[in-house]
VEXFIDREN-647070 format. One record per residue (C-alpha): residue in one letter; x, z, y; chain; residue number from 1. Coordinates in Angstrom, 3 decimals, always signed. Example, Ala and Ser with C-alpha at 12.3 -4.5 7.8 and 13.67 -1.06 7.14 Angstrom:
<atom><residu>a</residu><xx>+12.300</xx><zz>+7.800</zz><yy>-4.500</yy><chaine>A</chaine><num>1</num></atom>
<atom><residu>s</residu><xx>+13.670</xx><zz>+7.140</zz><yy>-1.060</yy><chaine>A</chaine><num>2</num></atom>
***
This chain:
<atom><residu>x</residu><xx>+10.126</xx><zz>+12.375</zz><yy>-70.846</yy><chaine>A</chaine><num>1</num></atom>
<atom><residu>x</residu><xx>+9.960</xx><zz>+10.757</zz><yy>-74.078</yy><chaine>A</chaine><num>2</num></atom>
<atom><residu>x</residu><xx>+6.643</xx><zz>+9.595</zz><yy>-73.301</yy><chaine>A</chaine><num>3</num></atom>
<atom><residu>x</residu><xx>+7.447</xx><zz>+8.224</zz><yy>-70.359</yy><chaine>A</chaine><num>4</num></atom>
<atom><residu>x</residu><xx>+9.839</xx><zz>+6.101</zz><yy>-72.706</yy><chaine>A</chaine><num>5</num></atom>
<atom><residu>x</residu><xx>+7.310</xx><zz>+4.927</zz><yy>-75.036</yy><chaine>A</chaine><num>6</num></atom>
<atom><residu>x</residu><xx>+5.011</xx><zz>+3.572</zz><yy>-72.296</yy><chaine>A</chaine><num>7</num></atom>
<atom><residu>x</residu><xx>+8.092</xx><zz>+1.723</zz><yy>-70.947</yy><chaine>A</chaine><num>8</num></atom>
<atom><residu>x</residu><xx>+8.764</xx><zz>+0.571</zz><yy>-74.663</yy><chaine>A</chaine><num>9</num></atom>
<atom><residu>x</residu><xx>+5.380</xx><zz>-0.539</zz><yy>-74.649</yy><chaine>A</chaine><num>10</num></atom>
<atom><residu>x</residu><xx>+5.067</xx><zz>-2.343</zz><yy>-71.303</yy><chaine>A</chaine><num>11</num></atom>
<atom><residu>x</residu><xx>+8.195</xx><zz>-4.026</zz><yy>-72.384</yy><chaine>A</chaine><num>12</num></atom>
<atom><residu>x</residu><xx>+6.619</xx><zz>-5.139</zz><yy>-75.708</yy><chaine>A</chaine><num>13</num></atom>
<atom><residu>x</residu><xx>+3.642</xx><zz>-6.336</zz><yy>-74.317</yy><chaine>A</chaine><num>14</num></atom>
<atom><residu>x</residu><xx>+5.801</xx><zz>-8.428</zz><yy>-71.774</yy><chaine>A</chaine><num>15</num></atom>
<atom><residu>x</residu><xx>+7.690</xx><zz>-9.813</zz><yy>-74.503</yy><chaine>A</chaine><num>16</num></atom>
<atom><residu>x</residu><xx>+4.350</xx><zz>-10.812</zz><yy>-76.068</yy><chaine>A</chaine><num>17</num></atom>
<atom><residu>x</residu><xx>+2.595</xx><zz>-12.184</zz><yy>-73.606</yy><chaine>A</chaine><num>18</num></atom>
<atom><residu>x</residu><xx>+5.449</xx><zz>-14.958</zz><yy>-72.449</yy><chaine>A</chaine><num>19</num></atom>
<atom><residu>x</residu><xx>+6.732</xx><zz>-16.079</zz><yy>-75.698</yy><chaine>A</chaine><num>20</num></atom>
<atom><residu>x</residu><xx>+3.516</xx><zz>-17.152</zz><yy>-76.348</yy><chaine>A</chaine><num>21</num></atom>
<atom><residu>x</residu><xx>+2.746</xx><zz>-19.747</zz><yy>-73.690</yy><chaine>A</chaine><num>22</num></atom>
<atom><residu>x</residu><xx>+3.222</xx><zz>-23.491</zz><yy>-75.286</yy><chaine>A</chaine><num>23</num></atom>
<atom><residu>x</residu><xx>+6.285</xx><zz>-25.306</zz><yy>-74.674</yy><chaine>A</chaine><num>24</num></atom>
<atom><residu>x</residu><xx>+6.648</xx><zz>-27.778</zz><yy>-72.159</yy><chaine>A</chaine><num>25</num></atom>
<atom><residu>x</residu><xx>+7.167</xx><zz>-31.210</zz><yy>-73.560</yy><chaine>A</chaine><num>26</num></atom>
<atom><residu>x</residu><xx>+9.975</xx><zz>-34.026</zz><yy>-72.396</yy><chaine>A</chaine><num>27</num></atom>
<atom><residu>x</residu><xx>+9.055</xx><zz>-36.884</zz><yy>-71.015</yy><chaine>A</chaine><num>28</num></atom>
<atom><residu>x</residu><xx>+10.145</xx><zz>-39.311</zz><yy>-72.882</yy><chaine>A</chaine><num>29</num></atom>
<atom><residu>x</residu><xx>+11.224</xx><zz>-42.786</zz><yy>-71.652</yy><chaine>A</chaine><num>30</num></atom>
<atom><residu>x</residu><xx>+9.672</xx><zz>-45.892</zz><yy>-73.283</yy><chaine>A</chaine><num>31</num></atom>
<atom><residu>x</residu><xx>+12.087</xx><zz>-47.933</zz><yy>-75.382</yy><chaine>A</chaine><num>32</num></atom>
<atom><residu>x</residu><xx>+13.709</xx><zz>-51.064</zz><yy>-73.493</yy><chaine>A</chaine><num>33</num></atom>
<atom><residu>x</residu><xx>+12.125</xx><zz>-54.140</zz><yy>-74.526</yy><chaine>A</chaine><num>34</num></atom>
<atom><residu>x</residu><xx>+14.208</xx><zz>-56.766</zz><yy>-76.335</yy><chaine>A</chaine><num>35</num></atom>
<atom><residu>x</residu><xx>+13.860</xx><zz>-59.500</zz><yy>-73.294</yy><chaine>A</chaine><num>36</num></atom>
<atom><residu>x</residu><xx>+14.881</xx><zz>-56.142</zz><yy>-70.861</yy><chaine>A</chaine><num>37</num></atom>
<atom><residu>x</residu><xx>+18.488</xx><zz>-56.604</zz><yy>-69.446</yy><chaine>A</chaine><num>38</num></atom>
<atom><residu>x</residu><xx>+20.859</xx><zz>-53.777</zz><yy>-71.403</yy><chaine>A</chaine><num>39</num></atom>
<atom><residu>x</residu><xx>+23.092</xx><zz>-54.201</zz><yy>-68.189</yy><chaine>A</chaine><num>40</num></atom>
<atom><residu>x</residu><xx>+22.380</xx><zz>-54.748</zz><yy>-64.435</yy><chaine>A</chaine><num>41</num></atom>
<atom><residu>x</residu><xx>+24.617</xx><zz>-54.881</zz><yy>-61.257</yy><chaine>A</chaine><num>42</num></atom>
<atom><residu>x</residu><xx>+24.281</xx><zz>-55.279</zz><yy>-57.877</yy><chaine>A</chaine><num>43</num></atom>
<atom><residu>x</residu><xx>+27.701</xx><zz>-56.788</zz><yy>-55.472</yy><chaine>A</chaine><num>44</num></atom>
<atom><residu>x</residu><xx>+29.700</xx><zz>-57.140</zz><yy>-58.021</yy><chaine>A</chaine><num>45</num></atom>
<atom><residu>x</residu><xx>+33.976</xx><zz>-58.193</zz><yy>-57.893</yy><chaine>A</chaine><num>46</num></atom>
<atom><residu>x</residu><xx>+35.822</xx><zz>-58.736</zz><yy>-60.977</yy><chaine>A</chaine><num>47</num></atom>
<atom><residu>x</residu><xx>+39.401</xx><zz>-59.356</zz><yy>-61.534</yy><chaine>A</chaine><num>48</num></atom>
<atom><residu>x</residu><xx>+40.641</xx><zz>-61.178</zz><yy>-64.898</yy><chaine>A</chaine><num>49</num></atom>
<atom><residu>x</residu><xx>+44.217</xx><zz>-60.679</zz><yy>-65.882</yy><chaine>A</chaine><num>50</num></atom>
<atom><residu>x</residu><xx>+46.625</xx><zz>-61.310</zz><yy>-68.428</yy><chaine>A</chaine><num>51</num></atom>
<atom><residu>x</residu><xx>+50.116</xx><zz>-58.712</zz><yy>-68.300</yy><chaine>A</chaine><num>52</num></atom>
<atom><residu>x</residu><xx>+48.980</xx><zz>-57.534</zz><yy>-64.817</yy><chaine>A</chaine><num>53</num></atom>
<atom><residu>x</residu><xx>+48.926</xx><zz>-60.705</zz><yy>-63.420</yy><chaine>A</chaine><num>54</num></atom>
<atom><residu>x</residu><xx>+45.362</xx><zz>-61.407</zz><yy>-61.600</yy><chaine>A</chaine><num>55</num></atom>
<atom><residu>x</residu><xx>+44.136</xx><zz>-65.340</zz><yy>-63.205</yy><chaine>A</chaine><num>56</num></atom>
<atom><residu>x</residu><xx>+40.671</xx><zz>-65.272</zz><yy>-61.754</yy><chaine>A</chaine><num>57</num></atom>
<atom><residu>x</residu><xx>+37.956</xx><zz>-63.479</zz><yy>-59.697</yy><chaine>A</chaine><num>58</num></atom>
<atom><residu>x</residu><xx>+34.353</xx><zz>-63.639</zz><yy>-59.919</yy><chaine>A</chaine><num>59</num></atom>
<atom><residu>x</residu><xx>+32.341</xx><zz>-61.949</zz><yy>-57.889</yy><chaine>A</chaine><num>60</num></atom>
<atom><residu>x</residu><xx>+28.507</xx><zz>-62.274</zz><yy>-57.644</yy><chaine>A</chaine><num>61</num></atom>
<atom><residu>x</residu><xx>+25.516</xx><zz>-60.361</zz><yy>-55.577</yy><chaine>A</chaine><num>62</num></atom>
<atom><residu>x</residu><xx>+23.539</xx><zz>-59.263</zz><yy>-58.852</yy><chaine>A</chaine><num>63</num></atom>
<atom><residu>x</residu><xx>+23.664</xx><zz>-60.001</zz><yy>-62.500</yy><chaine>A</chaine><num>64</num></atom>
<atom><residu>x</residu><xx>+22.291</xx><zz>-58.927</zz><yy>-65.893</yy><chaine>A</chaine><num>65</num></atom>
<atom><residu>x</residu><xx>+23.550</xx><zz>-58.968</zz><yy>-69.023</yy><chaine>A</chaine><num>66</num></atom>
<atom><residu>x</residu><xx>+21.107</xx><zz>-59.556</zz><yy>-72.285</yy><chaine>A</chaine><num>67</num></atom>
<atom><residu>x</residu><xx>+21.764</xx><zz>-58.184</zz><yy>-76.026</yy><chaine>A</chaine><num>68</num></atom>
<atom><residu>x</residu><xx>+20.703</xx><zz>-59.677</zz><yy>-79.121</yy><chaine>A</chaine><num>69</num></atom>
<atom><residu>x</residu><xx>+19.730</xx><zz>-63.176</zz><yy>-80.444</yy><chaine>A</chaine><num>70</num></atom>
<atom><residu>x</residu><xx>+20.404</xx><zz>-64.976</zz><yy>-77.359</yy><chaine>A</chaine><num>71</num></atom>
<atom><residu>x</residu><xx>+22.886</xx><zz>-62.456</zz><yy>-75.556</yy><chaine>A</chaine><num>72</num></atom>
<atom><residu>x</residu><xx>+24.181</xx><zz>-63.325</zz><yy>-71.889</yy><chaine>A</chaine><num>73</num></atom>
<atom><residu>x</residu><xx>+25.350</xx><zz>-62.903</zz><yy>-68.721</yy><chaine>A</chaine><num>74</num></atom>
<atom><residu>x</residu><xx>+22.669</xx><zz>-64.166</zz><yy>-65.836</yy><chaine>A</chaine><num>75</num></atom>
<atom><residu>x</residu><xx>+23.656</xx><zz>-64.362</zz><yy>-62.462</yy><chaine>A</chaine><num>76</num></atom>
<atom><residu>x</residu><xx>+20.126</xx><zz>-65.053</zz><yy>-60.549</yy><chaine>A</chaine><num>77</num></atom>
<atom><residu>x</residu><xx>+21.641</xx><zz>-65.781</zz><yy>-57.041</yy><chaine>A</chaine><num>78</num></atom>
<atom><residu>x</residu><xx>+24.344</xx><zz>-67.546</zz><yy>-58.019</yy><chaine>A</chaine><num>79</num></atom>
<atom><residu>x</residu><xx>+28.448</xx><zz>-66.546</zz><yy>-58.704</yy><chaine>A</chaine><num>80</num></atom>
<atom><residu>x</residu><xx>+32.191</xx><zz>-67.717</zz><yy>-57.082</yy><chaine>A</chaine><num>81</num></atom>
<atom><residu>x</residu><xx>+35.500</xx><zz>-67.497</zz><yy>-59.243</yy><chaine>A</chaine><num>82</num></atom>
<atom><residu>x</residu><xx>+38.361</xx><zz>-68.328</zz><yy>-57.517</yy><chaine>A</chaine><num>83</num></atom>
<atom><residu>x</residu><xx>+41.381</xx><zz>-69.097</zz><yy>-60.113</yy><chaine>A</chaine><num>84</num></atom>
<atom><residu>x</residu><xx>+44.884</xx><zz>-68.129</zz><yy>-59.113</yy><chaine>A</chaine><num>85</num></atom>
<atom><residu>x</residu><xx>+47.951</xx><zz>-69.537</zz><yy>-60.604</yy><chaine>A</chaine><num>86</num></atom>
***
């Protein structure tokens, strides 16, 4: 019996061994955005301005993208609509 339980302490050694040693997988790892890349982009988009919970304006749009940086912005390619309410 107890060498029955060394071989088993063994095997389990050698186990132990043998699979900590493989490498480690590495991450991929996403490029960084490019300063001219849109931080921000939406598709269909509706939004409500309001002041107290009163609505003032909507805007809605079928894509935009917003910029960061020197010349941050809002673009919307295909166009927008506001409607202003009283």
């Amino acid at each position: 019996m107890g060498q029955l339980f060394i071989h088993v302490l063994l095997l389990w050694l050698l186990l132990y061994l043998v699979t900590g040693c493989r490498e480690k997988e590495t991450a991929n790892i996403l490029p960084a955005p490019k300063e001219e890349d849109p931080m921000m982009s939406a598709l269909a988009i509706d939004v409500l301005f309001s002041d107290s919970g009163r609505i003032e304006a909507r805007l809605t749009s079928t894509s935009m993208k917003k910029y960061t940086g020197e010349l941050a912005r809002m673009e919307f390619q295909k166009g927008f609509h506001v409607i202003l309410y009283d």
